[in-house]
N, C-alpha and C positions, 0 to 999 in steps of 0.2 A: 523337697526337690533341691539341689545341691548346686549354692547359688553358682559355683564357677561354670555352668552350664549356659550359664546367659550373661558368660565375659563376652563383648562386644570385638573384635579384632577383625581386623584388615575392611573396613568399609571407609569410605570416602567420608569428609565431615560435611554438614551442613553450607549448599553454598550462598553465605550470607553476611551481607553486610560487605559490600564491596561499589565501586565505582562502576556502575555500566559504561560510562563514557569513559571516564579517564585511562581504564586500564583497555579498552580498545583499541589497540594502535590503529588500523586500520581505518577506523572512523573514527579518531582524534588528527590524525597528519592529515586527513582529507577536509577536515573540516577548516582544519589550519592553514593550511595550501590553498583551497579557493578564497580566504578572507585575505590572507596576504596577498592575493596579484587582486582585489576587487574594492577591500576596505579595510585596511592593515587597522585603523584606529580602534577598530574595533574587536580584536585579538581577546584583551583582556576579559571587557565583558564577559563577550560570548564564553573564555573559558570558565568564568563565574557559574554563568547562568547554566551550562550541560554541567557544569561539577556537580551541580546541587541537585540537577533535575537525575544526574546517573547513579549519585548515592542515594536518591530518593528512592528511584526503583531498584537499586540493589539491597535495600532494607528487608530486615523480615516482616518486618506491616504492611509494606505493599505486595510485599507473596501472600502475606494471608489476607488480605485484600482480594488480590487475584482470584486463591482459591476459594474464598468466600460467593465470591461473586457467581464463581461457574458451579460451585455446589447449589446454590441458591437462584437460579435461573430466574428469571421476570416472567410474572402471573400477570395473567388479564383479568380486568373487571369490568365486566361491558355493563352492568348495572347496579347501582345504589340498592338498598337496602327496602328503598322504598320504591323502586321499581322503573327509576327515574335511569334515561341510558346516559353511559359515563364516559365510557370506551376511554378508561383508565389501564395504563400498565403499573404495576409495583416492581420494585426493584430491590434488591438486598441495600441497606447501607453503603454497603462496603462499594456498591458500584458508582452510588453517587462521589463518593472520597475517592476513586480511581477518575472519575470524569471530571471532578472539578478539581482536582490535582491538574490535567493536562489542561485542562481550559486557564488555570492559574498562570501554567508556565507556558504562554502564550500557543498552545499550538491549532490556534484557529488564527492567528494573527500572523500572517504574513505577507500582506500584500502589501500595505503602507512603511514599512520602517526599514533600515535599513540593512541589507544582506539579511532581509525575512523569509526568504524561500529555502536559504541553504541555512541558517540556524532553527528554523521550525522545524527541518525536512532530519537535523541530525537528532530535535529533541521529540521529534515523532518514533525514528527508530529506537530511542534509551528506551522511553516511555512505553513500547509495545513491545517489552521483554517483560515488563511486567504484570501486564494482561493486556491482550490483544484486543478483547472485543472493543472496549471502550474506542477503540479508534476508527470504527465507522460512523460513529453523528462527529466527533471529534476532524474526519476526513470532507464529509458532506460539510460540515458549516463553514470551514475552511475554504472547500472548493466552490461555496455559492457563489462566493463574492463576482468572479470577472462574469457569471453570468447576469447576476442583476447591474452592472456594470455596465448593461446595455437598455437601460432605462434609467439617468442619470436621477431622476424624484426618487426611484426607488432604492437606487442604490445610498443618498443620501437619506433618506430615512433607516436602511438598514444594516450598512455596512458597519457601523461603530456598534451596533449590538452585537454583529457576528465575530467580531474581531477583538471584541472586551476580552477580560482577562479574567472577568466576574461570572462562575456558576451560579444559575438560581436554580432550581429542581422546581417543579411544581406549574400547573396551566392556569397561566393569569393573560392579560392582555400584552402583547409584546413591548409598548408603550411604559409600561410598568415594571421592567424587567431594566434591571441595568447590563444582563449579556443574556442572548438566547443563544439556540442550537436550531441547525434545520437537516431536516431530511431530505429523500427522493422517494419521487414514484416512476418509476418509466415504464417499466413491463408488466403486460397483461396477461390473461393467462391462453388466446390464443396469436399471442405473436411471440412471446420474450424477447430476443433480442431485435427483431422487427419491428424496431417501435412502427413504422409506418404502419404496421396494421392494426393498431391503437383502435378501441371502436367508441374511449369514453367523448362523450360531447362537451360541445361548451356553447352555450347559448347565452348571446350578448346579452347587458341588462341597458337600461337609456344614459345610464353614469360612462363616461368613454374609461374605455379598459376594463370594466367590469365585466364578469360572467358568471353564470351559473353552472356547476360541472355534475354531469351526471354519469355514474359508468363504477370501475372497479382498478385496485389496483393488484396483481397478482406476487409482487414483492414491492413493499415499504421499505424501505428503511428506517430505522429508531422513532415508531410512531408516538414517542412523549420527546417529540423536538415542539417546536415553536412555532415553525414555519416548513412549508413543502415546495419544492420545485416540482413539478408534474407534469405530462405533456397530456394534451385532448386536442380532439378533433374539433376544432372552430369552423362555422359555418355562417359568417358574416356575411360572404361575397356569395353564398346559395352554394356553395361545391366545401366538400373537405377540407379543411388546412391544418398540420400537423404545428402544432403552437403551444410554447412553451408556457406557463402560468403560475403563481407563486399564492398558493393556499396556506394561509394561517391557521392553528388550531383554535386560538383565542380572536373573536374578534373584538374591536374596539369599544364595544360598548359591554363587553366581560359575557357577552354569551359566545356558548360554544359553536362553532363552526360546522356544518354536518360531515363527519367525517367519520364512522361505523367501520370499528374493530372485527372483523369478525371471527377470524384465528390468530395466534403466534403460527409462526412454522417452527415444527420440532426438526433443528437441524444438527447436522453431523459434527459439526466446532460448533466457535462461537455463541457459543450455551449464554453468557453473561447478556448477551445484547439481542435485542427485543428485533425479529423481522415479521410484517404483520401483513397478511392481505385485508386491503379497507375496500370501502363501498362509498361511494360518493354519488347522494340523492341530493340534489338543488344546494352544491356547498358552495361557496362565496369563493370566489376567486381574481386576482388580479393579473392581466396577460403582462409578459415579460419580455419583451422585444416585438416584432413584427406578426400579423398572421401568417400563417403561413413556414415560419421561419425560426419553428421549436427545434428542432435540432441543432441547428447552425447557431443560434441561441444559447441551450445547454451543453454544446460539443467545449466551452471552456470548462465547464465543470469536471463533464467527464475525464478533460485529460489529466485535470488536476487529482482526480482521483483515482484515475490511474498510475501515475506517479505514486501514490501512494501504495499500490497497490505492490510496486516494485519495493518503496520503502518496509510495508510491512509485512512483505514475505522476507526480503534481507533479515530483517529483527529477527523473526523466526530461525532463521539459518543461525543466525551468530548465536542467539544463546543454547539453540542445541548442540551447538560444535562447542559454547562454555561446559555446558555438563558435560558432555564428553570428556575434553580434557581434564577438568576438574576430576573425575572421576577415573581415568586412567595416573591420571598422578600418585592417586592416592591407595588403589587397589594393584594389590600382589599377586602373580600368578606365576607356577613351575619357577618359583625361586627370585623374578625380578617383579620390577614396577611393570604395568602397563606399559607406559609411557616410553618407556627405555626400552619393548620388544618391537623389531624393527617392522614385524606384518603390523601391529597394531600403531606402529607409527607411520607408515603408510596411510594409513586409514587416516588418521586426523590429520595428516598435511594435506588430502585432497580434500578433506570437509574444509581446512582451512581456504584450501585455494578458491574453492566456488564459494565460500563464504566472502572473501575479500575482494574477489571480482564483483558479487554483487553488489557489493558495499559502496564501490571506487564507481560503479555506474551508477547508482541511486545518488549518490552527493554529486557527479556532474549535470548530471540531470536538473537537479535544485536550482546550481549556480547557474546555468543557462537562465533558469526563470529570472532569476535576479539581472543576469546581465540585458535581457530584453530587446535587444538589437533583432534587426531585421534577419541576419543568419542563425542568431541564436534559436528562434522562432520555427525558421525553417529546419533547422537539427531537431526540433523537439518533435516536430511534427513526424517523424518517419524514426525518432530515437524512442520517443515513450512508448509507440507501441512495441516496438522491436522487443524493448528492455521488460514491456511488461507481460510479452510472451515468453519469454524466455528465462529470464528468473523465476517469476511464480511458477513455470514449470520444474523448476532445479528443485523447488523446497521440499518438497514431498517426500521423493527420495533422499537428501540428504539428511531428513529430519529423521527416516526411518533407519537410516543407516547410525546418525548419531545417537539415537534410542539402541540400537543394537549392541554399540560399544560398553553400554549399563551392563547388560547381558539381561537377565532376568527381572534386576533390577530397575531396568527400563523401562519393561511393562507392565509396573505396579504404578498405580495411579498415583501413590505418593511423591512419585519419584519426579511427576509435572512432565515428560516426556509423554505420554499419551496426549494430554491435552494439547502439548504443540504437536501431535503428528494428526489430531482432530479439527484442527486449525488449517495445516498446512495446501487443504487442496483449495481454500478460501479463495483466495487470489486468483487464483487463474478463472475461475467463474465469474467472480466481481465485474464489472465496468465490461463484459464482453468477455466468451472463453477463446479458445486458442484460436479457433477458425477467425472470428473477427479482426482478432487484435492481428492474423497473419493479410485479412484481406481488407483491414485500413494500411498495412504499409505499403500494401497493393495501391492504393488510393492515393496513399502521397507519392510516391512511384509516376505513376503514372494517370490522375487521376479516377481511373476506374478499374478493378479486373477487368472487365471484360470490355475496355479500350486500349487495352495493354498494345493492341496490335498495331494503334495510329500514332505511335507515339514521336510527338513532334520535338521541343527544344531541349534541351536536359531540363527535368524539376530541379526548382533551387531546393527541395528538400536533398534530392541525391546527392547533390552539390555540397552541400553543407557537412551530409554525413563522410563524403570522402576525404573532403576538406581537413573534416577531425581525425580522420583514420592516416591522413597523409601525414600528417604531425610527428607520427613514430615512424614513417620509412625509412628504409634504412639500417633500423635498429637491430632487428632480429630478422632472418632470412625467413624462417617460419611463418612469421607474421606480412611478407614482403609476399609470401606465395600464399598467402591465405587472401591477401587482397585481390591478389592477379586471379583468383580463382574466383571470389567474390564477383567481380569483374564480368569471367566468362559466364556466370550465371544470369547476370542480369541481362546481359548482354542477347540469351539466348528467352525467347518470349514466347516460344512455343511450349503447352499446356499449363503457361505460366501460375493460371489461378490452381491448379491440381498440385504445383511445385511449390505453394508461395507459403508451407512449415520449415520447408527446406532451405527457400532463400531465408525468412528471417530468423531460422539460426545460426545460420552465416554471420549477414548484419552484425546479431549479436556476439558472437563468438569474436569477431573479428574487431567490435566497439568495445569488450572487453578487453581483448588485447594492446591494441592498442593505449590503454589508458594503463595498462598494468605495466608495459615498456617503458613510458615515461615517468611513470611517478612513484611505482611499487621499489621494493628492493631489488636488486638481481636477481635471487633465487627465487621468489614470489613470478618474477617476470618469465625466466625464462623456464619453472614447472606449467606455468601457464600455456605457453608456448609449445611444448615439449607435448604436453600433453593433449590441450584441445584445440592445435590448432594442425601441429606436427604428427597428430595420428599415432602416438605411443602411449596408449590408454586405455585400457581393457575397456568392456562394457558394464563395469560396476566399481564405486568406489575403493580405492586400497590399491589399482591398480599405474601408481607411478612407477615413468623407470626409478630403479632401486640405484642408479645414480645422482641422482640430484639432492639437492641440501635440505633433502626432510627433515634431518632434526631441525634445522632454522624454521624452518612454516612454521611447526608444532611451535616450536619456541616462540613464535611471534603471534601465533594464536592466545597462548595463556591469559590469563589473567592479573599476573603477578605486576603490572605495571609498565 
């Protein structure tokens, strides 16, 4: 065969060996920008520490890491050899080296040190471009903390292992471990997101705080962590109480905990990381806050992991919108580059645009936790959900359209564009799907849907969010009638819980803008504006007006620095 057959020409090169942080402007000025007005000393560092953690995952070791991991899915082994039950998972190598890569570079530690919310929050997004699974026990150990936070013995026995910087692999006593990982159990298999219809028990033992837990869990998360947060039905006072509790797998004296594997779920992504229904017959457990008072208990966690949930649909976005470009740059069609034909330049300055917006709302998000004031607090409460309906609803399609731009190339598997569009509907299921997350900002609203009607002083959540939306009045008339509109919506309460996808894509559209007026470029600012706030915007990517300064997005998307 006549080797000039298989001359290689016009395909894109290898994209590797690159800065994931540095060369993102978007999430390098944002990172840069909240330390400067919060904790300028700390500039340098931090740009140290994302340098190293963004050429890390722009490495070709941590792609074949990545793809090792999802080629190689986690096996269960519910019993030894000898017959003896285990309810062990296995894991490829490669995913240990992906998890204790991110446990290295601190991104379980953020609650103690300084601007820890917005530098873990920027080295979770590098880090989940180069495999995503890894950042759900990576997000749960992270987000235990302000829950055990509410048992001050527990929290000081536990917090400095969740927040170490030391992987250990393997079920020993947690005492023994210099950093563990913890999971969740919350949903059962007839409520899901109801936790209140929870029907596991928990029966007191005579040690106070102790309980016996018996019941099931219908989603686990990462069931080879260390420790569980879980809710059951406690039954101290003779009647139900929805109560939070914290199950170790290892107990202190190196026996196992009862706590029976009984499937993995074969899911649609996230192939890398282990989700398990268990069974819990008489397993050892410690209550974690109040009876009675599991939710309001574990509702820090969730938010926290909800925020993530925005961070690692963002990551998703950005490195689909990389491959894109990357591969428009480098592939020729009818005579010119990609890049340079004006319909396909369309198309990457709207990936870029919803990719930047998501980006500038996930790092304000961060920095709020860090600033911790009492309005900061009340912004978070009506902005995480807002932020995390709304982005993890953007990724899906945007990831499928940046797979598009490959063309054919796209939907070969080697190309890594399948796996993020198998990934992409993650998030919006996570931590609550779209209904909740629209009828908790119902909740900070006005605390309930269906009180919406009595609604008495303004919530200092509304308050808060307007407060930050007020900040850019003025700026762009777009954005000035997108409020006044915002406005007339809240304002009107009739079928309000039937309306409440509609108000909070408002919220968000409108929290996005705002933060793209003040801090973005101009032409970032006002396609933004132009497009999803001003109503000149088809209903599918590619459709900006063809006035505005696309080549500058696409430019500022690149890679190049």
């Amino acid at each position: 065969m006549a080797a000039t057959t298989h001359t290689v020409t016009n395909q894109a090169p290898p994209l590797v060996g690159y800065d994931v942080y540095g060369t993102d402007r978007a999430l390098r000025e944002g990172v840069e920008r909240h330390l400067s007005a919060a904790a300028p000393e700390l500039l340098g560092e931090v740009r140290e520490e994302l340098g190293e953690l963004g050429r890390a995952a722009g490495s070709a070791q941590a792609q074949r890491w990545g793809a090792q991991a999802n080629e190689n899915p986690p096996e269960l082994r519910t019993h030894d050899r000898y017959g003896h039950r285990i309810d062990e998972v296995e894991f490829h190598p490669a995913w240990h080296r992906l998890l204790g890569h991110a446990v290295g570079a601190g991104l379980t530690d953020a609650w103690g040190r300084p601007a820890g919310h917005l530098r873990r929050a920027a080295g979770f997004f590098v880090w989940s471009q180069a495999e995503a699974g890894n950042g759900c026990p990576v997000s749960m150990t992270h987000a235990a903390v302000p829950a055990l936070r509410t048992d001050p013995a527990l929290a000081a026995e536990w917090e400095p292992r969740l927040t170490s910087h030391a992987y250990e692999e393997g079920l020993r006593p947690a005492g023994q471990k210099a950093g563990v990982l913890f999971g969740m159990g919350m949903t059962e298999k007839q409520g899901g997101s109801d936790v209140r219809a929870n029907t596991t028990a928990a029966k007191p033992l005579d040690a106070a705080g102790e309980y016996l837990l018996t019941g099931h869990k219908w989603f686990c998360s990462a069931p080879m962590s260390d420790g569980f947060l879980v809710l059951a039905q406690a039954s101290s006072s003779g009647t139900d109480a929805l109560t939070c509790f914290l199950v170790p797998r290892v107990l202190p004296d190196g026996t196992r905990n009862a706590f029976a594997i009984q499937r993995l779920k074969d899911k649609l992504g996230n192939r890398s990381n282990a989700s398990a229904e268990v069974e819990f017959d008489g397993t050892w457990a410690r209550r974690v806050g109040e009876e009675g008072r599991g939710v309001r208990t574990i509702i820090g966690m969730v938010a926290a992991t909800r925020l993530d949930c925005v961070l690692g649909s963002a990551a998703l976005m950005r490195q689909a919108l990389t491959q894109a470009v990357h591969h428009a740059e480098h592939r020729s069609a009818f005579g010119a580059r990609l890049i340079e034909q004006p319909l396909m330049r369309n198309v990457l300055a709207d990936l870029a645009l919803e990719s930047e917006a998501a980006t500038t709302l996930g790092l304000r998000l961060a920095a709020a936790y860090d600033a911790g004031t009492e309005q900061e607090r009340a912004f978070l409460r009506i902005a995480v959900p807002a932020a995390k309906y709304w982005v993890t609803k953007r990724c899906t399609p945007m990831v499928a359209e940046a797979l598009e731009c490959l063309g054919g190339n796209g939907y070969v598997e080697e190309s890594g564009l399948p796996r993020l569009l198998r990934e992409s509907p993650l998030n919006s299921i996570w931590e609550g799907s779209g209904n909740v997350q629209a009828l908790d900002v119902l909740r900070a609203l006005w605390g309930s849907p269906h009180a919406a009607g009595r609604r008495g002083r303004e919530p200092l959540a509304l308050n808060a969010l307007l407060q930050e939306v007020g900040q850019a009045r003025g700026a762009d008339h777009r954005l000035d009638s997108a409020i006044k509109g915002l406005l007339t919506e809240l304002a009107d309460l009739e079928g309000i819980e039937a309306r409440a996808r509609r108000v909070v894509e408002r919220i968000a559209l409108v929290l996005q803008g705002s933060l793209l007026v003040r801090w973005a470029p101009p032409e970032v600012a006002d396609a933004f504006c132009a497009s999803r706030l001003g109503g000149d915007w088809g209903a599918a990517f590619g459709t900006l007006p063809h006035s505005l300064h696309l080549g500058a997005l696409v430019e500022r998307a690149r890679i190049a620095g």
